[in-house]
N, C-alpha and C positions, 0 to 999 in steps of 0.2 A: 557530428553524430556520436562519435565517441565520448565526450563531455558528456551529451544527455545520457549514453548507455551506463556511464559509470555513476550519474545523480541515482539512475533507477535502479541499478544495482545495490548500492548504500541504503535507500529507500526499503526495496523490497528484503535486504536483510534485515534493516529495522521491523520493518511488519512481519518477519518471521517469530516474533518471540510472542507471546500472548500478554507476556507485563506490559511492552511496550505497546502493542494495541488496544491496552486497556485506559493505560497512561493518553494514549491519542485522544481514547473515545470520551474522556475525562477534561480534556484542554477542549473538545470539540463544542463545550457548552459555556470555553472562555476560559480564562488565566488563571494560574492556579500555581501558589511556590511550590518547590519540591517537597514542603515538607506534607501539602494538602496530596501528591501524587500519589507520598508514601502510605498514606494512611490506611487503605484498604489490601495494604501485602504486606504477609509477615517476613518480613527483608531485611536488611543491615541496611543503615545510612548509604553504606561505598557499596552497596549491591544496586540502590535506589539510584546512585548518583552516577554509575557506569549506564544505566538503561535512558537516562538521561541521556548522559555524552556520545552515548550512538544515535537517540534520535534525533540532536543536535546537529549532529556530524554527516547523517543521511538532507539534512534541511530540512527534514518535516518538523521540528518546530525550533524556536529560536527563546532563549534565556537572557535576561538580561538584572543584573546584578540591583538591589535595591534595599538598599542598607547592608543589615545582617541575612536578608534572604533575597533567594535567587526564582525571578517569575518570569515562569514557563508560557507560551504561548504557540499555539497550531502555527505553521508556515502556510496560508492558504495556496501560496502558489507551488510550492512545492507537491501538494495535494494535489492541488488540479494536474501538474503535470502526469502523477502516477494516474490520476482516473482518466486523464488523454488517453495514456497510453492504454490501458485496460478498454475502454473505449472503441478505439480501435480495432484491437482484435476483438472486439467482441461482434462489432461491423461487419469487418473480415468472414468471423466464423457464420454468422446471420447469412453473409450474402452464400458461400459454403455451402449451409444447408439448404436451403433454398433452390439455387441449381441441381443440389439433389433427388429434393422433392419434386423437381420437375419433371426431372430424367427420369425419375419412379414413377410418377403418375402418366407419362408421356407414354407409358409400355416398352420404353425402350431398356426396362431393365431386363430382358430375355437377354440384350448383348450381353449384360454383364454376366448375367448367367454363364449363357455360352462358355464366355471363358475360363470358366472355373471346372469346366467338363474335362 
């Protein structure tokens, strides 16, 4: 569990920067060199190529070297793993609300009332 907590970790700081979520949603319609990634930010080459090697590094997507350029591609599994997990609690929080809305509708939210007096 600790292996997967630290992929999601790596992942979820990658998805934290908006370059690199853009850069995602850009390989998300297939392969593309770094130099096509770069094109729509105004950035330095080693600004482009660090947001690269983090998302590399998290495994959302994987580079592989082809001549003079380097072509980028989504890691589908690695994706699936992060929307497992999101997934998840999102189940979690469904079933959550749910039990809520019961307890609300049931009238038995006078208890909870109650103890708030």
């Amino acid at each position: 569990m600790l292996e997967y907590s630290e992929q999601l970790d790596r992942a979820f700081h990658a998805l934290a920067d908006g370059t690199r979520r853009g850069m995602l949603e850009r390989l998300s319609r297939g392969p593309a060199s770094v130099s096509e990634l770069a094109r729509p930010y105004g950035m330095s080459r080693a600004a482009i190529h660090q947001h690269v090697q983090v998302l590399e590094e998290s495994g959302l997507i994987v580079t592989e070297k082809r001549g003079r350029t380097r072509e980028c591609r989504i890691s589908a599994e690695a994706v699936q793993q992060v929307e497992n997990w999101l997934s998840e609690r999102r189940q979690l929080w469904a079933r959550r609300f749910d039990r809520l809305g019961k307890l609300l509708e049931s009238g038995e939210s006078s208890e909870i009332d109650g103890d708030e007096q």
